[in-house]
PyMOL Python script that loads the backbone (N, CA, C, O; Angstrom):
from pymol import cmd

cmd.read_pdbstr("""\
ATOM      1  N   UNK A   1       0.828  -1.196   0.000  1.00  0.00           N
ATOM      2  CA  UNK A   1       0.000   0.000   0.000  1.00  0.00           C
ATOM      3  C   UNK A   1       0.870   1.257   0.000  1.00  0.00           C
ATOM      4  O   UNK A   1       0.499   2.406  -0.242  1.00  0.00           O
ATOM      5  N   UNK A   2       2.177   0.801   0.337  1.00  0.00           N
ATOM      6  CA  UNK A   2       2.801   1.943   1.232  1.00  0.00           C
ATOM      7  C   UNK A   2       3.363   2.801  -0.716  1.00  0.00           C
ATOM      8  O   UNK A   2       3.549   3.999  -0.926  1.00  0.00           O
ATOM      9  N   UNK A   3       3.451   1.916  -1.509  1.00  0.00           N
ATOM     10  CA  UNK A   3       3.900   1.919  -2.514  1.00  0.00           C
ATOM     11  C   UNK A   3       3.110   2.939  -3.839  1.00  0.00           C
ATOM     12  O   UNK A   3       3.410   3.725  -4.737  1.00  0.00           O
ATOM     13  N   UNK A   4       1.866   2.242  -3.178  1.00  0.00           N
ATOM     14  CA  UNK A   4       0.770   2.775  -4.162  1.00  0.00           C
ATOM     15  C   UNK A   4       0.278   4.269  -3.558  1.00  0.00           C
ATOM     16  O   UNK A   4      -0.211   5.127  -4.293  1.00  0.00           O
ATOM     17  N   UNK A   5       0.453   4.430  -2.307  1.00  0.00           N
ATOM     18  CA  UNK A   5       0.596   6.370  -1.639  1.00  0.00           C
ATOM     19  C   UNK A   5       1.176   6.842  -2.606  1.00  0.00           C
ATOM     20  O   UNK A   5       0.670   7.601  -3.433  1.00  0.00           O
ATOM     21  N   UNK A   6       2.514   6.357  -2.591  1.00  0.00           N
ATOM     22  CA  UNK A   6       3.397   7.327  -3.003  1.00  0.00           C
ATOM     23  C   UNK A   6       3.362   7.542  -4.558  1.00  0.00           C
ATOM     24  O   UNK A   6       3.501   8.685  -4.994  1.00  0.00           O
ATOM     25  N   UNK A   7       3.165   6.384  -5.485  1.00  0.00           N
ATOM     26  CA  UNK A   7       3.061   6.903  -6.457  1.00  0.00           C
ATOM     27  C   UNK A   7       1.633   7.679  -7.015  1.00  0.00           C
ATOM     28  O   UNK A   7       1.666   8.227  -8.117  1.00  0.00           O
ATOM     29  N   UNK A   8       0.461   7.693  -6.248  1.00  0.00           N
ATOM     30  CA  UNK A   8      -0.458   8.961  -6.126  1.00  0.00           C
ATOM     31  C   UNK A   8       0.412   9.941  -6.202  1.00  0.00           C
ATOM     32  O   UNK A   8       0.770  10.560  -7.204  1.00  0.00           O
ATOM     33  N   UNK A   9       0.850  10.101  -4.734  1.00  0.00           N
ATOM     34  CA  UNK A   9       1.414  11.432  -4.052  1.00  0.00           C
ATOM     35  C   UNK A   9       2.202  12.011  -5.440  1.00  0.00           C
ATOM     36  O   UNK A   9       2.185  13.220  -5.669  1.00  0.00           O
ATOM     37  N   UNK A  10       3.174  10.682  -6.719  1.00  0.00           N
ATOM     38  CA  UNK A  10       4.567  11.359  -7.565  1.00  0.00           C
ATOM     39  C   UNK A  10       3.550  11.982  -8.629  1.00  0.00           C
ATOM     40  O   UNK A  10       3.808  12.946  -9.350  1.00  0.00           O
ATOM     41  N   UNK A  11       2.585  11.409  -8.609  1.00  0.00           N
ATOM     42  CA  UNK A  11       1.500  11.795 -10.236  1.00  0.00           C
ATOM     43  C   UNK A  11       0.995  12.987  -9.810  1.00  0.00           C
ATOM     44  O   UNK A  11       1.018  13.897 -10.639  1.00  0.00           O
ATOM     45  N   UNK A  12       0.488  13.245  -8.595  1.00  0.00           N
ATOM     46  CA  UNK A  12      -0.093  14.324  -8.533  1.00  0.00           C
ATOM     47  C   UNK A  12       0.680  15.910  -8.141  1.00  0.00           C
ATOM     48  O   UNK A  12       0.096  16.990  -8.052  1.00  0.00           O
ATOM     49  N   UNK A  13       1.941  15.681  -7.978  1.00  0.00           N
ATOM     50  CA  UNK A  13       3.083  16.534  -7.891  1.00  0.00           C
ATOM     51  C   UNK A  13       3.587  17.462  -8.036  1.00  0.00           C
ATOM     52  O   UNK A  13       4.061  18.354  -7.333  1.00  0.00           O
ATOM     53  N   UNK A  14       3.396  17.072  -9.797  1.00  0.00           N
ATOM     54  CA  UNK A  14       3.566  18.628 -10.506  1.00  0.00           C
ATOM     55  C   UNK A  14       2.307  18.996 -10.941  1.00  0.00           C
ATOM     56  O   UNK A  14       2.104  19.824 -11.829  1.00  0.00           O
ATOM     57  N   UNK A  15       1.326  18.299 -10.232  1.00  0.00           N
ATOM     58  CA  UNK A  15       0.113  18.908 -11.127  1.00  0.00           C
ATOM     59  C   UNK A  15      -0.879  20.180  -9.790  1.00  0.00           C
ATOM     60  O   UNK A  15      -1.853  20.905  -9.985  1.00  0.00           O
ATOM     61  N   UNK A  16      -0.442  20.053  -9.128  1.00  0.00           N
ATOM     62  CA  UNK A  16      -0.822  21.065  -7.317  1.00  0.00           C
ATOM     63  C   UNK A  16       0.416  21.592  -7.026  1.00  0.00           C
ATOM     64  O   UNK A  16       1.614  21.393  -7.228  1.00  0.00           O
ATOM     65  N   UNK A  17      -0.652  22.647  -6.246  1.00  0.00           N
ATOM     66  CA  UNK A  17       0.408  23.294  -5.169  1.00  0.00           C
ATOM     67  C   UNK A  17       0.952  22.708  -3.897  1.00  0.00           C
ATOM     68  O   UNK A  17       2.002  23.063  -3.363  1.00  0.00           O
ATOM     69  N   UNK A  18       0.098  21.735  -3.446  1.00  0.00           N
ATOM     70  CA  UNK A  18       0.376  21.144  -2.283  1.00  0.00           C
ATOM     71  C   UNK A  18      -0.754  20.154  -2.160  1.00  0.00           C
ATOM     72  O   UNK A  18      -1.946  20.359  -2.390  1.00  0.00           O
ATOM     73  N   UNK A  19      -0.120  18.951  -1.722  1.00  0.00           N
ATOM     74  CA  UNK A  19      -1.452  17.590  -1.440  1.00  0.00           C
ATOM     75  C   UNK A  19      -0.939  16.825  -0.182  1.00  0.00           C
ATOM     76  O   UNK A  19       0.205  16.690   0.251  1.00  0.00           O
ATOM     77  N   UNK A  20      -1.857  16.474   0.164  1.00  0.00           N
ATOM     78  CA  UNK A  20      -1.370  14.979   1.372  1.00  0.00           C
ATOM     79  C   UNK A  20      -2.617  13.696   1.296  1.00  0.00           C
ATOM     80  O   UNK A  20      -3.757  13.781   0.841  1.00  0.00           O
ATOM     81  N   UNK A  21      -2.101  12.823   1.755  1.00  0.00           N
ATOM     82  CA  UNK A  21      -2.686  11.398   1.742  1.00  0.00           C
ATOM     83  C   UNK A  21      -2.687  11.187   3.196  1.00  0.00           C
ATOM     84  O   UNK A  21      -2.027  11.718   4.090  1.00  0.00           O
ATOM     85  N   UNK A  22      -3.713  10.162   3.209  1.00  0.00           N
ATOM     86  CA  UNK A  22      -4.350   9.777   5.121  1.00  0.00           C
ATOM     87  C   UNK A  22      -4.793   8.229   4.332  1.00  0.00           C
ATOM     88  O   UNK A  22      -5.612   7.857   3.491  1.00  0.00           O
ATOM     89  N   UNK A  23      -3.961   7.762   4.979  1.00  0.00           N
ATOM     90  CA  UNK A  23      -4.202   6.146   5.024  1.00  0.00           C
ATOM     91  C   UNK A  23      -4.904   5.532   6.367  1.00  0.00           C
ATOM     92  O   UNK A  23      -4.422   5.532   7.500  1.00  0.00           O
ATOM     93  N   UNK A  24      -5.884   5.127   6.045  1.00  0.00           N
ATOM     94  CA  UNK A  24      -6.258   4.332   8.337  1.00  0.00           C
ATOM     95  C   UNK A  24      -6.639   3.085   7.539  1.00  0.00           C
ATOM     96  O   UNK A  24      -7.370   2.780   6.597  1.00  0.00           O
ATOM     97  N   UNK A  25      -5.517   2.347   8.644  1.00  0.00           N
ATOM     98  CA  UNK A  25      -6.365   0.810   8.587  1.00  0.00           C
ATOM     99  C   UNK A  25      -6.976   0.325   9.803  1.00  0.00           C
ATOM    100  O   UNK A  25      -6.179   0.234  10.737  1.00  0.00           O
ATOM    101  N   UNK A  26      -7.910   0.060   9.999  1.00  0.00           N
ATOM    102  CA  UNK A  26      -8.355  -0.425  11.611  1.00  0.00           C
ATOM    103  C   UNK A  26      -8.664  -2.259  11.831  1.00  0.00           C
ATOM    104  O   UNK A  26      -9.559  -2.912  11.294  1.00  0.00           O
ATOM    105  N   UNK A  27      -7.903  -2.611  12.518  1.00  0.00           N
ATOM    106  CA  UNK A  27      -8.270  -4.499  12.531  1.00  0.00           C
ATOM    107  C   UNK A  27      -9.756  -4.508  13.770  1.00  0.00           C
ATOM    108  O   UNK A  27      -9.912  -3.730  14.711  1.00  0.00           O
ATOM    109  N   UNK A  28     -10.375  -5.283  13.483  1.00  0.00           N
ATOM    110  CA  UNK A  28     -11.247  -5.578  15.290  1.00  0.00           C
ATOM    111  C   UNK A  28     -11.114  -6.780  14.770  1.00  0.00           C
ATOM    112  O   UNK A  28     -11.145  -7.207  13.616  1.00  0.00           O
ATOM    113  N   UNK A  29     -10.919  -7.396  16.106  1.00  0.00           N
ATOM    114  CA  UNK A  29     -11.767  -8.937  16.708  1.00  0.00           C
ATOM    115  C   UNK A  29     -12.461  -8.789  17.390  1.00  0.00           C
ATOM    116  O   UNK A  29     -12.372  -8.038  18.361  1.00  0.00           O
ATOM    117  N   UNK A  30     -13.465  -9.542  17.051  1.00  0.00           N
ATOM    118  CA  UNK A  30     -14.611  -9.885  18.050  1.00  0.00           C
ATOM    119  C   UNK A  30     -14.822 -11.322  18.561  1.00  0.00           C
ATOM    120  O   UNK A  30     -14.617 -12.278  17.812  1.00  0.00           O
ATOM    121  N   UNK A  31     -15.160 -11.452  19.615  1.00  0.00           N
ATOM    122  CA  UNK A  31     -14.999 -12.803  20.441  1.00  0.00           C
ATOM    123  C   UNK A  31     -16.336 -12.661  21.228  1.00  0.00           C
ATOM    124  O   UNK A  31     -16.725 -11.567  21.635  1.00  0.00           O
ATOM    125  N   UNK A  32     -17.046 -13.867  21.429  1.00  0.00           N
ATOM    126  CA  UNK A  32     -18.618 -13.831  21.947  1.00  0.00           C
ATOM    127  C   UNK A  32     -18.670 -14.724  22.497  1.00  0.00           C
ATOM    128  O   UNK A  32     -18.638 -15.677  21.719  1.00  0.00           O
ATOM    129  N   UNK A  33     -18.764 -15.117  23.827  1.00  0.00           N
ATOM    130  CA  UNK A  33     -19.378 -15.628  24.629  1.00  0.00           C
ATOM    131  C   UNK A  33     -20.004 -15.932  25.493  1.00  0.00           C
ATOM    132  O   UNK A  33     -19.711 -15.421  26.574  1.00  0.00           O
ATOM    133  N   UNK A  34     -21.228 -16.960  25.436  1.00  0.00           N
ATOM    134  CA  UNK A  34     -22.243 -17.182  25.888  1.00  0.00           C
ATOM    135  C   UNK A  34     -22.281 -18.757  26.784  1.00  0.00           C
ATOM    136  O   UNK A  34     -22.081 -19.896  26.362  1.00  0.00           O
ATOM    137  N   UNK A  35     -22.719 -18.120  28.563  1.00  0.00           N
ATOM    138  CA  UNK A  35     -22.716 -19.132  29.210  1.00  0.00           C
ATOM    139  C   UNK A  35     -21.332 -20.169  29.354  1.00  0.00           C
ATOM    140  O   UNK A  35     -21.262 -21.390  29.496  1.00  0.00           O
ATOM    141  N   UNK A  36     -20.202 -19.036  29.243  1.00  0.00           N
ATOM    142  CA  UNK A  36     -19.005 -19.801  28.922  1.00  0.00           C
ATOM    143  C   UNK A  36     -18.491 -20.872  28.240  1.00  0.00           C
ATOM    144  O   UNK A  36     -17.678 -21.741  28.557  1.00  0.00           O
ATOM    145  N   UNK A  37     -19.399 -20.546  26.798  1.00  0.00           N
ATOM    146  CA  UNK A  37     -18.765 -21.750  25.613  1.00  0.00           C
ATOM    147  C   UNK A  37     -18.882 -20.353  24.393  1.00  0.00           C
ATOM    148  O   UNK A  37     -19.838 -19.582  24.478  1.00  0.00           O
ATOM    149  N   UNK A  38     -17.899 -20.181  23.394  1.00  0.00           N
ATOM    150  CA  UNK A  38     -17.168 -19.547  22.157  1.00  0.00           C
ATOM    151  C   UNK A  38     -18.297 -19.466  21.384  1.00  0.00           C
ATOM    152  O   UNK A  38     -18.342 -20.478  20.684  1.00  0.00           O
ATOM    153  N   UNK A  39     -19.275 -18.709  21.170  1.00  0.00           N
ATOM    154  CA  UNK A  39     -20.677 -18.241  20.151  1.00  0.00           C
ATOM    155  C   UNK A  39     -19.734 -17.899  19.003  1.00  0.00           C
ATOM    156  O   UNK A  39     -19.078 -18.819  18.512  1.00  0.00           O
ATOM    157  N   UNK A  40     -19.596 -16.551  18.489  1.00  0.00           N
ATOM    158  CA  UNK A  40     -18.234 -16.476  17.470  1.00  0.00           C
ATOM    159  C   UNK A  40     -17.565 -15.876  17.746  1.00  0.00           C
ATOM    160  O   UNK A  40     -17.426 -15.374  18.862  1.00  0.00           O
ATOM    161  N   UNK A  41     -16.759 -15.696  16.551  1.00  0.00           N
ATOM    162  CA  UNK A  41     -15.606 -15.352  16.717  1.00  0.00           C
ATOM    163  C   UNK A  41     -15.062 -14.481  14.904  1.00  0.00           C
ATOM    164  O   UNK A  41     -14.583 -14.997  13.895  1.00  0.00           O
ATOM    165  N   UNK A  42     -15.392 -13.216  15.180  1.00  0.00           N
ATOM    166  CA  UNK A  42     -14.952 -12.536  13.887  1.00  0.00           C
ATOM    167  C   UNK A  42     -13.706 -11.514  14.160  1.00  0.00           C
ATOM    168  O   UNK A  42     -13.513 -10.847  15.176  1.00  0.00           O
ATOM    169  N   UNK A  43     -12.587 -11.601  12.487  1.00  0.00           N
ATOM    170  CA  UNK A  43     -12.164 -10.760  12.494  1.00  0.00           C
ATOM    171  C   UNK A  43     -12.135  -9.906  11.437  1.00  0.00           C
ATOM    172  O   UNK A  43     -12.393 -10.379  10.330  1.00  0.00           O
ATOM    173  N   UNK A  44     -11.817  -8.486  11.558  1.00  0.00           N
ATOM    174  CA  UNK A  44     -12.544  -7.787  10.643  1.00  0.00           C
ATOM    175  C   UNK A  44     -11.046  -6.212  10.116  1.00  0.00           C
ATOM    176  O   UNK A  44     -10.251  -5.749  10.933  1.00  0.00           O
ATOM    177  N   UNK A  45     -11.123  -5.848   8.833  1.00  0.00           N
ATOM    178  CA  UNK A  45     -10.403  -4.881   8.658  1.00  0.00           C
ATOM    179  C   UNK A  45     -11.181  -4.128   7.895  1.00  0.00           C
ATOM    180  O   UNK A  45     -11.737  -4.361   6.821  1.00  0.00           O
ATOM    181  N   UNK A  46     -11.144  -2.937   8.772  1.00  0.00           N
ATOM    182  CA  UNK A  46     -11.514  -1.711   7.481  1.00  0.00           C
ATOM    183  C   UNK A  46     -10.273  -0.714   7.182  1.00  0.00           C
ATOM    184  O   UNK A  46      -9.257  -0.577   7.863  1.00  0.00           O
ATOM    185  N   UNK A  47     -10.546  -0.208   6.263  1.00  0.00           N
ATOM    186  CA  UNK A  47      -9.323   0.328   5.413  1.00  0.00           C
ATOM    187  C   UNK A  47     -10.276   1.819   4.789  1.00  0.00           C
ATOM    188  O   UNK A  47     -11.449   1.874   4.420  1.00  0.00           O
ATOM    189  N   UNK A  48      -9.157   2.980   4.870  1.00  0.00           N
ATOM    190  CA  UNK A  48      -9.905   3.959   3.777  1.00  0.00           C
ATOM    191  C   UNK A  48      -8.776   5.052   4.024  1.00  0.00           C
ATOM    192  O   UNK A  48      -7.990   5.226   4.956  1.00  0.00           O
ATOM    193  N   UNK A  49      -9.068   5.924   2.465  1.00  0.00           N
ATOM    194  CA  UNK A  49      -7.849   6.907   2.368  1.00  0.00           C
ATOM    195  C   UNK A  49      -8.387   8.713   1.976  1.00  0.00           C
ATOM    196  O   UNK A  49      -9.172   9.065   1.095  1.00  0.00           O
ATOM    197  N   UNK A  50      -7.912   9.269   2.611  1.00  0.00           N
ATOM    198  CA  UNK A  50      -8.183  10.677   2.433  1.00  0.00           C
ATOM    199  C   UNK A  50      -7.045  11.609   1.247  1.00  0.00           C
ATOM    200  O   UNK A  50      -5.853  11.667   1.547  1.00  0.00           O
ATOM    201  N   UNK A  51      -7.446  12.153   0.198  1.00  0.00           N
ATOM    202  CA  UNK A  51      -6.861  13.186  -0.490  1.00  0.00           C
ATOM    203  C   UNK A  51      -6.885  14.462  -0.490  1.00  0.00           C
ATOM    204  O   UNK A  51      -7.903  14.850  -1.063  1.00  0.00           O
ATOM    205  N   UNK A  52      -6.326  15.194  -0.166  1.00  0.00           N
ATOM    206  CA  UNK A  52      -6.677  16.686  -0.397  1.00  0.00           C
ATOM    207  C   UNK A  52      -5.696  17.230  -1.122  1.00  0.00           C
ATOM    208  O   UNK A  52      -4.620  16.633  -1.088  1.00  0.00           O
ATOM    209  N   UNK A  53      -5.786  18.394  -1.899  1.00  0.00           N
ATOM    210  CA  UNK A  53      -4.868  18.822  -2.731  1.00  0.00           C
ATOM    211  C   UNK A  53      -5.292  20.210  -2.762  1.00  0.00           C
ATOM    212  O   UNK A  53      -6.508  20.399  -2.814  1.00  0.00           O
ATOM    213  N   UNK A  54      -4.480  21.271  -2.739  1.00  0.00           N
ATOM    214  CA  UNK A  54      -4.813  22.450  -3.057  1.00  0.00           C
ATOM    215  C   UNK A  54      -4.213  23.113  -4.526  1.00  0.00           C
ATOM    216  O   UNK A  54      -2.983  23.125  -4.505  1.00  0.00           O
ATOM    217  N   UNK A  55      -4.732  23.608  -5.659  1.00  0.00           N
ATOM    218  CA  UNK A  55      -4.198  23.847  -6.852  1.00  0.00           C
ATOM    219  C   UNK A  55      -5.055  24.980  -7.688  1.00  0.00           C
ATOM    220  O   UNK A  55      -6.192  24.809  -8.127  1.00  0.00           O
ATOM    221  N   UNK A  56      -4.463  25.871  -7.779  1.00  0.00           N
ATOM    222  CA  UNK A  56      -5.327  27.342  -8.676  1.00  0.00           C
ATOM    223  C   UNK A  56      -6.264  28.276  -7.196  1.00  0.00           C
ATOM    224  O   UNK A  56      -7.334  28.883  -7.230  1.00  0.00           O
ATOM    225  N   UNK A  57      -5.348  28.045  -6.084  1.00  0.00           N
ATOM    226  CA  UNK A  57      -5.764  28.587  -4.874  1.00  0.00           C
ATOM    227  C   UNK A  57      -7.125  27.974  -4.484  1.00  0.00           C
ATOM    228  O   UNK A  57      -7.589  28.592  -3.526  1.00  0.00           O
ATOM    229  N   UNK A  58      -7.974  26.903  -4.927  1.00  0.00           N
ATOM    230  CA  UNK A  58      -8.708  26.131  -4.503  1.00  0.00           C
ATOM    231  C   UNK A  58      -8.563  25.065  -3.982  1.00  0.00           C
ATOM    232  O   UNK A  58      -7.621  24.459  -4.494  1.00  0.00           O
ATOM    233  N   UNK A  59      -9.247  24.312  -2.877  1.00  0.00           N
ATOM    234  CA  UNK A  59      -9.008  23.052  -1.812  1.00  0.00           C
ATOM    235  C   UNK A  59      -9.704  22.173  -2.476  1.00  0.00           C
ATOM    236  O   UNK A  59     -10.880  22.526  -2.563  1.00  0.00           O
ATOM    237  N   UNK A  60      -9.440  21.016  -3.062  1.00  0.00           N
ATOM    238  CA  UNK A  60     -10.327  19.855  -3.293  1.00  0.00           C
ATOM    239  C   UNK A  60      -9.768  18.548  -2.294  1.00  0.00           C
ATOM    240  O   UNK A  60      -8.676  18.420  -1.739  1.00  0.00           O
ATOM    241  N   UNK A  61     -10.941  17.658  -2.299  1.00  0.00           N
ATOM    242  CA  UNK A  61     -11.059  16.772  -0.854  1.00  0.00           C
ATOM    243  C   UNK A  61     -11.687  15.597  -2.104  1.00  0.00           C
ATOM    244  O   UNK A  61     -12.380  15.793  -3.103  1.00  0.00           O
ATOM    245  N   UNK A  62     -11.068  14.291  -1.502  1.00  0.00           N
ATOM    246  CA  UNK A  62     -11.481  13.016  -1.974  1.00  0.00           C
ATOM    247  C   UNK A  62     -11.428  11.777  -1.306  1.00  0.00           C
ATOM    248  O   UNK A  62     -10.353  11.194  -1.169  1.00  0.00           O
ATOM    249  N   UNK A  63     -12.555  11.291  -0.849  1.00  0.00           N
ATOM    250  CA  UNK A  63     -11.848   9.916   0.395  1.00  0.00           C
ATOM    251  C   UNK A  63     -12.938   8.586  -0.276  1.00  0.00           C
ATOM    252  O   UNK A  63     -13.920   8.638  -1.017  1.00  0.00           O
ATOM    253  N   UNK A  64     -12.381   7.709   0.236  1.00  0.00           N
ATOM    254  CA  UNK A  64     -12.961   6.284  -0.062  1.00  0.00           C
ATOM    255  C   UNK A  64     -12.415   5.350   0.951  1.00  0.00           C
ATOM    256  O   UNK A  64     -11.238   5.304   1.309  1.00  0.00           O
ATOM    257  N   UNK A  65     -13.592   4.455   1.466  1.00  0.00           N
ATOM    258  CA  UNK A  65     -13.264   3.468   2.013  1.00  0.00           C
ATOM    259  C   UNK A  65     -13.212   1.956   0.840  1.00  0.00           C
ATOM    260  O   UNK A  65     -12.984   0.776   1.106  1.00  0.00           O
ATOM    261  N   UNK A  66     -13.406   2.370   0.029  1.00  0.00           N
ATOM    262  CA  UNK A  66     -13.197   0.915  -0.948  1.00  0.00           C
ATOM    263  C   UNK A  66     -11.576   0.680  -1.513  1.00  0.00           C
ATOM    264  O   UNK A  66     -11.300  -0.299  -2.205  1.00  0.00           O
TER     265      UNK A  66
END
""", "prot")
cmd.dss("prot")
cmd.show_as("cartoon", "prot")
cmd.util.cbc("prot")
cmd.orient("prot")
């Protein structure tokens, strides 16, 4: 991932005045139990990335969790 930031960050470069990237990954486990025997048991990642770029003295903003 760390790879694919940066070559955003090289493409968009000369094309702004200034940009940054926000990567969050978050893990949960979840563990459930009932009457002291293991109901389930999930684990889970969400992932999503923030863009902003400022260029022609205007702020544009772009995020996705997919």
């Amino acid at each position: 991932m760390k790879d694919k930031l940066k070559n955003i960050l090289d493409w968009l470069e000369p094309k702004v005045s200034y940009a940054d990237l926000r990567f969050v990954q978050t893990e949960k486990e979840n563990i459930d139990v009932e009457n002291g025997i293991l109901s389930s048991y999930n684990v889970s990642t969400d992932r999503g990335i923030g863009i902003r770029v400022l260029t022609d003295g205007a702020w544009g903003f772009a995020a996705s969790n997919n």
